[in-house]
N, C-alpha and C positions, 0 to 999 in steps of 0.2 A: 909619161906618154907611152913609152915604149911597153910598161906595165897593163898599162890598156887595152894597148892593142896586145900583145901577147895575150891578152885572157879571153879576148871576142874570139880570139883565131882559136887558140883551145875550146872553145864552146864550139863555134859553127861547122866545125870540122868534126869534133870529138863525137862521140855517141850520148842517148839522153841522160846516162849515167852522170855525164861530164855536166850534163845542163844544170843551171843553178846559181851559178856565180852573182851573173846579178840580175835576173830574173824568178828564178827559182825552178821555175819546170819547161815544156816544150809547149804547154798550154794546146796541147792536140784537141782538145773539147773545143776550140775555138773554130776548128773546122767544119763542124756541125752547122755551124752559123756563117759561113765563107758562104759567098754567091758561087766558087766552085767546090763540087766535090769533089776530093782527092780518089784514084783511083784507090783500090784495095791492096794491089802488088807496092806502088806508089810510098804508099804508108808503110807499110811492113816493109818497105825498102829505107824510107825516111829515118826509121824509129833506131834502122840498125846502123846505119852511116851517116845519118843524120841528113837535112834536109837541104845543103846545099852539093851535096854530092849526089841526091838523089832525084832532083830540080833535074831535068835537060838540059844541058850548056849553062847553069847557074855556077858552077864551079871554074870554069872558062873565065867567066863575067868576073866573076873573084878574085882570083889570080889578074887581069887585066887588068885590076882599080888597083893592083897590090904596086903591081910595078909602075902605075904611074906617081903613086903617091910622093916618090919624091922628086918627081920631074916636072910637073904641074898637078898640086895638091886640088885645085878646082875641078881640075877635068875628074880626077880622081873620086872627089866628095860627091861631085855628080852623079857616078858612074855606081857608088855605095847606094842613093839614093833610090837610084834605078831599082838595083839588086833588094834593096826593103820591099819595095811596091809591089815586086813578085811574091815575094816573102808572106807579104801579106792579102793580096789574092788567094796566095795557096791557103792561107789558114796559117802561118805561121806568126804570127804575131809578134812572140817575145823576141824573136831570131830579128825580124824587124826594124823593131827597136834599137836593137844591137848597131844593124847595118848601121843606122843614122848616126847614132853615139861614133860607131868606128869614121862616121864620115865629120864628124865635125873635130875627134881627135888628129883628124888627116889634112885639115883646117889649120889648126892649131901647131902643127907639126912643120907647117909649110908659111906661117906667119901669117896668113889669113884670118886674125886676131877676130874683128868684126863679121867678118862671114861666118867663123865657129860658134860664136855668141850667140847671132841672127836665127841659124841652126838650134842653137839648144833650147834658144829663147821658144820660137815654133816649136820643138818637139816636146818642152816641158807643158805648154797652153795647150795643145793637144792632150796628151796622157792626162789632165787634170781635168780638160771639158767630155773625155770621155771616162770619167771617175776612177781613172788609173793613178793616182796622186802614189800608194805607195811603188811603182815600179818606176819612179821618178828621182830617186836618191841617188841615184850615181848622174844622171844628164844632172840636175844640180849641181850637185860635189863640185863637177866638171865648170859650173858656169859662176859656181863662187871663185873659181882658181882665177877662170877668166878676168872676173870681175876686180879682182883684186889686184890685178898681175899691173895695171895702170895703162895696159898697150890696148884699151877699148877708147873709139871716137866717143863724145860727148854724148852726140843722139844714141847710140847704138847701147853707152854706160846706162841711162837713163832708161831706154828698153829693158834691158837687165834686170836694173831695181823691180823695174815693176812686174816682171816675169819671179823674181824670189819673191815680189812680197804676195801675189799671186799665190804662191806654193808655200809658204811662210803662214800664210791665214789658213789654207786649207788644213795644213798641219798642225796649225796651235792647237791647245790641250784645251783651252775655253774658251774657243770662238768667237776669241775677240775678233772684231770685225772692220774697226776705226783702219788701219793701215791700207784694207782692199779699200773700202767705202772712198778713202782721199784717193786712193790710185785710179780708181773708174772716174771719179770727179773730173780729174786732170787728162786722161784718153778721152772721156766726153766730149771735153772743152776744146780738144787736140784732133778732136773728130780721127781719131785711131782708127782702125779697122779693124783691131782687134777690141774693142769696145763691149760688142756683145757678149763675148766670151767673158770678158770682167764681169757684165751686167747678171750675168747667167748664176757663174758662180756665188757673187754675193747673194742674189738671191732665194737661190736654193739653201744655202749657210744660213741667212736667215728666218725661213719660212720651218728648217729642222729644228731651230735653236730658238722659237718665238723672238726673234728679233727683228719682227716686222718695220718696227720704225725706220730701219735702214733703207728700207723698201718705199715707204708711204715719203722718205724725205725726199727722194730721187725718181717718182712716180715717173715725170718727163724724161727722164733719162732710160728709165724703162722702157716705154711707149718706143723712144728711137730706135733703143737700143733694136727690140724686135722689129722694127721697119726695114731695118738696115740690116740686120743679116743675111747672110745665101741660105745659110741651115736650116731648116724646115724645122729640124727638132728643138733647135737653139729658139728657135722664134717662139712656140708651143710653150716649152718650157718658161722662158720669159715670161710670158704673157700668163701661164697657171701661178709664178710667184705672186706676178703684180694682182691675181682675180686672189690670191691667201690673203693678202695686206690689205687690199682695199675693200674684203668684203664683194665686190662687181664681178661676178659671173656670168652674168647676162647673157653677156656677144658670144663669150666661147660656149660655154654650155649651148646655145643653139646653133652654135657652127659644128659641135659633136653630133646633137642630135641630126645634124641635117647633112650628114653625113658630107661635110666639106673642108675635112682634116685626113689628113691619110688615115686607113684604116684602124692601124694599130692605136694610132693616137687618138681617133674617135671615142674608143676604151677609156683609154688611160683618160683621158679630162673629165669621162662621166664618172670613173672612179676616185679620181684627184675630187671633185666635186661630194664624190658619196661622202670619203671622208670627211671634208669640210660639215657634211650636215649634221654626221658623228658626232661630230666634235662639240656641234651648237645646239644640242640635243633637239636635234629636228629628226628622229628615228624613223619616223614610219616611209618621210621623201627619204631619206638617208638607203633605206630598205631596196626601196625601187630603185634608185640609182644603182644602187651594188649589182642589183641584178639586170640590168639592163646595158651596165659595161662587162658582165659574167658573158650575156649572148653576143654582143659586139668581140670581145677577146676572144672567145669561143670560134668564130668564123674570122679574127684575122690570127688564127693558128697561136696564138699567146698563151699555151700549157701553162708555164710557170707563174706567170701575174694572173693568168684566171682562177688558178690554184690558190692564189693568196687571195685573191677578190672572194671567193669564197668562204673562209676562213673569216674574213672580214664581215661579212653577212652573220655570221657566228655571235664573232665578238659584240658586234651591233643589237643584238637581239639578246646576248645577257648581260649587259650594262643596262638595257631598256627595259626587257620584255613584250610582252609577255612570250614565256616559255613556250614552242608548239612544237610538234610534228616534222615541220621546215626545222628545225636548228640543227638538226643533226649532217650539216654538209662536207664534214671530214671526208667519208668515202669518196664522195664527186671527186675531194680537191686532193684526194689519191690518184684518183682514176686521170684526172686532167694533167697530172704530175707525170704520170705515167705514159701521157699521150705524146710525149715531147713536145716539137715544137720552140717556138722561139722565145726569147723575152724581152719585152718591153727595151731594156738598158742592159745591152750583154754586158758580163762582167767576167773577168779572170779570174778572180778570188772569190771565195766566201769570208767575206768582210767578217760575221757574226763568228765562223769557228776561229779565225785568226782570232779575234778579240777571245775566246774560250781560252785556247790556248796560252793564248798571250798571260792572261790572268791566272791561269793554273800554271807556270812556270812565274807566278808575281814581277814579270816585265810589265809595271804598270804605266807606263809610258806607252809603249807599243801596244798595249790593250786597250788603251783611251785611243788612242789615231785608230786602229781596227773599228771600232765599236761607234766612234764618229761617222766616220765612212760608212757602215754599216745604217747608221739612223737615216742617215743623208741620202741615201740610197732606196729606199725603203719610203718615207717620207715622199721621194720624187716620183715612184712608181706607187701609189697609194697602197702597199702593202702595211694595214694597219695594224694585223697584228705582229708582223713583224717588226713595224715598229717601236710598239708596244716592250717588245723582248730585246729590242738593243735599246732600250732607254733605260730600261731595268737594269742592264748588264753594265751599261755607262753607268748608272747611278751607284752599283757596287763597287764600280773603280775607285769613283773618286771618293766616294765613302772610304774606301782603303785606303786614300791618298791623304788624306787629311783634309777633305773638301765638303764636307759635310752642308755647307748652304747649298753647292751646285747640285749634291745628289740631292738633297730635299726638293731641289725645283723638280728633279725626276722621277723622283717616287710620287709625287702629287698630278704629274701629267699621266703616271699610270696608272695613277690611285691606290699603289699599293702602302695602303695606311699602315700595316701591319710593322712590315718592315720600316718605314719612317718613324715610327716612334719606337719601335727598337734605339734606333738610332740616335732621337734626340732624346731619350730617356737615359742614355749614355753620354751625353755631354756632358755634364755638371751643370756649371754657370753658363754658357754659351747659349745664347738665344737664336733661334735661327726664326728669323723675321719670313713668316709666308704670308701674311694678313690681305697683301695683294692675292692673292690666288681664290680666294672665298667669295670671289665676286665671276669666277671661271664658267662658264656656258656648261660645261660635261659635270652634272651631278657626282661625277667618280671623285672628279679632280677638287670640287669643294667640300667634298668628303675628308680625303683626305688631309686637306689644308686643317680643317674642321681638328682634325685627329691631331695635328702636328700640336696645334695651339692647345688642345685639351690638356696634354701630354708633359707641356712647359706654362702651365697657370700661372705657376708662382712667379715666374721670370717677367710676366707680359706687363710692357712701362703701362704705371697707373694713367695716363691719359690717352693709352688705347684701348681699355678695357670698355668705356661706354660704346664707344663704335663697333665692338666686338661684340660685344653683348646684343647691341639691335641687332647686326645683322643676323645674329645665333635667333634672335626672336623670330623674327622675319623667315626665316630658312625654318625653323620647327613650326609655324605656323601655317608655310606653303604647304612642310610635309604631312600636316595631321587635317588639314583640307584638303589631300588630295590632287595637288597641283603638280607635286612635284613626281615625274616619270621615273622609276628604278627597277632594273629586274629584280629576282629576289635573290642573287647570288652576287650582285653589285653591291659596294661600299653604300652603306645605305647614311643621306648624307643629312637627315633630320634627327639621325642615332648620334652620329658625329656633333652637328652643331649643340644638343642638348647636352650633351658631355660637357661643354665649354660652357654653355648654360651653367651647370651645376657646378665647374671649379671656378668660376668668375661671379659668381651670385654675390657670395660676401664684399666686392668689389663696386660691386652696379650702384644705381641710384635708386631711391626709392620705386620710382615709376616705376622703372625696369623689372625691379622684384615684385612689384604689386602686379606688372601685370604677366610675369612667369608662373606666379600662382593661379592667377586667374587661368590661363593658357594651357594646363596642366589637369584642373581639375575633372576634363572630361576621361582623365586618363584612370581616374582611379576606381571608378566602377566598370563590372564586367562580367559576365557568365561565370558560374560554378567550374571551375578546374580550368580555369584558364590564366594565364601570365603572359605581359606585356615584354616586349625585348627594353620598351623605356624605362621598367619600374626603379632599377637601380638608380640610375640617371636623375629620376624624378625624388628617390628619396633622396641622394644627398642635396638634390636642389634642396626640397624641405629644408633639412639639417642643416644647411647653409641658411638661410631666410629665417631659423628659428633662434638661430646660435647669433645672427647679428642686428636683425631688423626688428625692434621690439611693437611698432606699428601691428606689422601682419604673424605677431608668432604665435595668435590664435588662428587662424587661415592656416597655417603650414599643420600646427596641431592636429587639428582637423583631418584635414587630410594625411596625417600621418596615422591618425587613429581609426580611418576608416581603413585604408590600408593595413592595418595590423586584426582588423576583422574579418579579411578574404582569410584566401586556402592559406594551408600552413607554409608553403613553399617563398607566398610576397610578406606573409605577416615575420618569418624569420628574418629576412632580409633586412624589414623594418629594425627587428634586434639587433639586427649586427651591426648597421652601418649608424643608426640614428640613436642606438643604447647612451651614450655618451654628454650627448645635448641630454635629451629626456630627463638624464639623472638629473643635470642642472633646474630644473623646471618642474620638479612634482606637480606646484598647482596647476600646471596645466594636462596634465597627464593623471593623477593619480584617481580621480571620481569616473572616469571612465574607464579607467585600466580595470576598477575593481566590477565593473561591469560588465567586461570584455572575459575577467578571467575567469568566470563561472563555467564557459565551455571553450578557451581561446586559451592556450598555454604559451605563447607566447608572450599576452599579457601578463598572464599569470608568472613568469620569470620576469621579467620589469617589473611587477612589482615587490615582488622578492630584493630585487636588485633596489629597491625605493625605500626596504626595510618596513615594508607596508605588509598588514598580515592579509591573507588572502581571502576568499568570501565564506563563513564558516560550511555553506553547503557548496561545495565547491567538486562537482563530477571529474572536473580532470583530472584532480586529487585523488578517489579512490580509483579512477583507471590507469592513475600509472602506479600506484602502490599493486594492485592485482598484476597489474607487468612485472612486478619486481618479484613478487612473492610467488607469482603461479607456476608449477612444477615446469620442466624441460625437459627434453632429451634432444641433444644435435641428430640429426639425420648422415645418416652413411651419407660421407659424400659431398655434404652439402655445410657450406661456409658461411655465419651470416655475421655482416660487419655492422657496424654505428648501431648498438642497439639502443640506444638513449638512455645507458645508465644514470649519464651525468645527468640529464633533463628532467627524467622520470626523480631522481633527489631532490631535485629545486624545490617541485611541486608539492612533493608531501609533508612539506615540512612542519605548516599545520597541522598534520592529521595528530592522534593521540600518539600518545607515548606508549602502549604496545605495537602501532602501526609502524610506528618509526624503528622503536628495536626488531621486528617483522625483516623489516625491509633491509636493515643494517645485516642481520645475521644471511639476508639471502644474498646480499650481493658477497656477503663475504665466503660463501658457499662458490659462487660466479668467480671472484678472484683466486679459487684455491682447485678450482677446476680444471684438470690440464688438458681433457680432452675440447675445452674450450681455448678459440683463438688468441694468440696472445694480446691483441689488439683490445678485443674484449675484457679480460681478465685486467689488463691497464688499466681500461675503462671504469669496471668497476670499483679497484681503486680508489680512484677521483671523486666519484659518486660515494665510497665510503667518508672520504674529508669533507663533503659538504653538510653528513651528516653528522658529522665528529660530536658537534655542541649540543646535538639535542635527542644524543640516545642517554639511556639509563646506564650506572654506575656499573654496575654487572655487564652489558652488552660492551661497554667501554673496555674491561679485563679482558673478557672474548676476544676482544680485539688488537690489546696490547700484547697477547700470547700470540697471536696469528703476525703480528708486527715482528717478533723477535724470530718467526720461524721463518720470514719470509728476508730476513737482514741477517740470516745465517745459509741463507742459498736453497736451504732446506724444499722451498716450492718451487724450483728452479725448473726448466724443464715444460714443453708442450707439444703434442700431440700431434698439432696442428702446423706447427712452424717453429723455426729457431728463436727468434725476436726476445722473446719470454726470458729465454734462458739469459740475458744479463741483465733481467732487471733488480736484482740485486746490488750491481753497482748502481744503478741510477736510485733505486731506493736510501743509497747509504752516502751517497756524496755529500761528501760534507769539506767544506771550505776552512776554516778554523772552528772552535766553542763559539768564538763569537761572530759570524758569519756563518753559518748554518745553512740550508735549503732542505728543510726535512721530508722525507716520503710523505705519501698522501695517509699510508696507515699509521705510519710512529709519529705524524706529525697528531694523532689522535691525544695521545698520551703525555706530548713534549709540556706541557704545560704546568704538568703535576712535579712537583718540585722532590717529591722522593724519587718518581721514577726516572728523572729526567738526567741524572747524575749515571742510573743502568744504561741509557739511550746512549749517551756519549761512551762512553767506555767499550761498549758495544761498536758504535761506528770506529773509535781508534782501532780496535782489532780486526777490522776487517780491513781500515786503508791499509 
């Protein structure tokens, strides 16, 4: 006790230096927002003796509660009570607080067990119904000692409880909500007076945390709740949970518009309202409303919420689109920032940089409570995108915490797909079950679910994948008619579900696959230079439907084979991702492929890759043997990468036996070249070993001489970059005689049984 009170008396007295203990600061920005303004002398008198010596006869009043305190502790608490209400007129708030705390410790001190209680109880339900939850840890502390010391009456014990459990749910880490939800039950039932306050809080907790059921099951209890309060704001508030839950906006939305809510609040429910249409992708009403609480806020002085209603109009419009002209309202929601003014729900803190901090010092406790409060807050004043950035930031905690389901709910209400599959792509075996979210109103947020599930195919139980799968149908089929609204810088949420399409294919049932092909097919024709963001997506569906569905693996064929006839950029793709199947299946590949590679080199490597020879007149063939063979000179200055050594080798492999020794001696000219990149010189390499089988005897000795110079360090060295210079040891790494990995040129020669005995003796000496 004595503790106590010795630390309020060094605060209220001391200077701001001293302030902190258990407030943290003087909280002077709160006077901006005081119905009085402090003089100017006032303050610069306050800041340096602090504010009860600087108050007129408040230090008087001080000293008076001091001395009573152990002669009649009531007169005393009273008298502290008094001295807060100044405190807080002036703009002092935090000092405030104090007084009360010093007045129920003076309670306490004096055996007034139940009226200390009664006190803390009141002053904790206050700081929580005006969003001060964290400056409420020491009147707690204080009302658990109470509570447990056994000298509280029964009713009064009871009060208690439900004032901790009150503060107990605001604080939990996962809002859990069962302990509020019984305790407003039982005030309801108890016709409490403090009722509203329980009502309020649960359902602002639920309406941040999608836990509207709490809401929809206690609808009646809502409705009361708001009848029965004094609060104007309590009521408003109230009454915007229950219009989240139930969908009924109705009555309030035209008691905004009809201007018969106090000013400020007029705003705020057409913005509470804008989001709600955000959300249900109703964009363009969503649009108006933003700005029609932008001019209501505007004229009831609301700087900082019309600042973020702005912003909101932003965000609204690239989740949706379309992009204009209008989207650029940063500046304004500078300028409106700038204007001062009031806001909506003053706060003492900034919830969102505590949570920063909190998280950059890894107090991931204290950064979950910040970041809570922060959504909670944000959420109730319709700052969307602020929302948006403490749901992300929650999502990072608990991601850090070992809570990977909670953040995945958070990254999919922000959509930030990116980061979620980061995420579950790091789990291993852990399934993180989102399949409810895929049926979400905001395009973002079933995007990203979309994403979550693509990401963990393999994990998804085999008797959810048909349901997965329609809905991926359904969802790729709204988006390629056109139904479905996306900006073009939004998670696009028909790219998502066709993802899941293509890793759950092999899973589906017949129909399903019969009719993704079908679904698909419009996808695969298109103007000359042009590529689809589906293509990927759409060939491993193929490969999938080819590799398991023997029904349609003419259908997938097809359309793989028309695909592999566009530009070279979708027909490679076709090679990379689908080469694999293919091989398996010549007959369905091979009579077209030799038709395709007459000017299509794509095909013409599949078939190579089929051991299929290629069309004897075959133009891709002499124009990459002329790439290999036509003279060069690098340009001052200028660096060129990927030249298609290896590709332009596939190709010629039919041509004659001088084209091919041609083409051997040129690249081996490219490989010994050091004012070329060493990337290149690799390259050619490479493209030397594919040629290895089918040059002549003589160009093979050319070769095995340029092997030994290059396995003696000898070509060491480029022009263009360091890289080069150790490919020497990558050339010569060699694992035992009988586990080998030989270079791409000595592996030319390894074959020949005289020289093969020089090759090894050769690498010994160089490991």
């Amino acid at each position: 006790m004595n503790d106590i009170h010795n630390e309020i008396q060094g605060f209220v007295y001391g200077s701001v230096v001293q302030a902190g203990s258990i407030t943290g600061d003087l909280h002077i920005h709160q006077a901006a927002q005081s119905s009085t303004v402090m003089n100017r002398t006032i303050t610069a008198d306050a800041l340096m003796r602090g504010p009860i010596q600087a108050i007129e006869g408040l230090a008087e009043r001080v000293a008076t509660a001091e001395r009573a305190a152990s002669t009649d502790p009531v007169a005393a608490a009273s008298a502290y009570e008094d001295i807060a209400s100044t405190l807080e007129v002036n703009g002092y708030h935090g000092h405030a607080l104090l007084m009360l705390q010093q007045a129920a410790a003076t309670l306490e001190a004096g055996y007034c067990h139940d009226d200390a209680a009664q006190l803390l109880v009141r002053l904790i339900e206050d700081m929580i119904g005006a969003g001060e939850a964290s400056e409420a840890a020491a009147a707690v502390h204080h009302l658990h000692r109470l509570a447990n010391s056994g000298n509280l009456s029964a009713g009064v014990a009871t009060r208690t409880t439900y004032a901790l459990s009150l503060y107990g749910t605001v604080q939990h880490p996962f809002d859990e909500l069962n302990e509020l939800a019984r305790t407003l039950d039982l005030l309801a039932a108890a016709e409490d007076s403090s009722f509203p306050l329980y009502a309020l809080v649960l359902g602002e907790a639920a309406v941040a945390t999608n836990q509207k059921g709490y809401i929809r099951e206690r609808i009646g209890i809502f409705s009361t709740a708001a009848r029965k309060t004094k609060s104007e704001d309590v009521r408003i508030c109230t009454l915007l949970a229950a219009a989240e839950a139930t969908d009924e906006w109705g009555d309030l939305v035209s008691d905004a518009k009809k201007h018969r809510l106090p000013p400020a609040w007029n705003a705020a429910v057409l913005a509470r309202y804008a989001r709600y249409l955000t959300l249900t992708a109703a964009a363009d009403e969503a649009d108006e409303y933003w700005r029609e609480a932008i001019n209501r806020g505007a004229l009831a002085g609301l700087g900082v919420d019309t600042s973020e209603w702005l912003y909101a109009i932003r965000e609204n419009t690239l989740r949706y689109g379309p992009i204009t002209d209008n989207l650029e309202t940063h500046h304004l929601a500078q300028a409106m920032q700038a204007s001062g003014g009031t806001r909506l729900l003053p706060t003492i803190r900034n919830n969102y940089e505590d949570a920063l901090s909190e998280l950059r010092a890894r107090k991931l406790p204290a950064a979950c409570q910040a970041a809570r409060r922060a959504l909670r807050e944000s959420v109730t004043s319709g700052h969307l995108m602020s929302e948006q950035l403490a749901a992300e930031l929650l999502a990072e905690i608990y991601a850090s915490s070992g809570e990977p389901q909670r953040a995945a709910v958070l990254y999919i209400r922000t959509g930030n797909s990116e980061s979620l599959c980061a995420m579950a792509g790091g789990l291993g075996d852990i399934y993180l079950d989102v399949e409810q979210y895929i049926g979400q109103s905001a395009p973002w947020q079933r995007a990203a679910a979309y994403a979550a599930v693509a990401t963990q195919s393999d994990l998804v139980p085999d008797d959810h994948v048909s349901e997965l799968v329609a809905a991926a149908l359904t969802e790729v089929e709204a988006s390629l008619a056109g139904r479905t609204r996306e900006g073009p810088f939004a998670p696009q949420v028909g790219l998502a579900a066709l993802d899941v399409l293509a890793a759950l294919i092999e899973r589906a049932n017949f129909e399903q696959a019969e009719q993704s092909i079908e679904l698909l097919a419009s996808l695969v024709y298109r103007e000359p230079g042009r590529y689809r963001h589906t293509d990927e997506a759409h060939i491993r569906l193929l490969t999938g439907v080819l590799g398991c569905c023997k029904p349609l693996r003419s259908a997938a064929a097809k359309q793989l084979i028309d695909m592999l006839a566009l530009d070279e950029h979708i027909s490679d793709q076709v090679v990379d991702i689908a080469s694999p199947v293919i091989m398996l299946h010549p007959d369905l590949f091979v009579e077209p492929l030799v038709d395709l590679a007459v000017d299509h080199q794509a095909a013409a490597r599949l078939l190579i890759r089929l051991n299929h020879p290629l069309p004897e007149e075959n133009a891709l063939a002499v124009e990459a043997f002329e790439r290999l063979v036509s003279p060069y000179e690098p340009k001052p200055g200028v660096t060129a990468l990927g030249l298609g050594f290896t590709r332009d080798s596939m190709v010629i492999l039919n041509l004659t036996q001088s084209n091919r020794d041609a083409a051997a001696r040129a690249l081996l000219g490219r490989a010994r070249d050091r004012k070329e990149a060493a990337a290149n010189r690799a390259d050619a390499l490479v493209a030397l070993r594919i040629l290895s089988d089918v040059i002549s005897a003589d160009v093979r000795t050319e070769l095995f001489e340029a092997g030994l110079n290059f396995g003696r360090g000898e070509e060491d060295g480029s022009a263009l970059d360091t890289e080069f210079g150790a490919m020497s040891r990558h050339i010569l790494s060699a694992r035992s005689v009988f586990q080998w990995e030989a270079p791409p040129l000595l592996y030319l020669v390894s074959s020949w049984p005289r020289l093969r005995r020089l090759l090894i003796k050769l690498n010994r000496s160089k490991l």
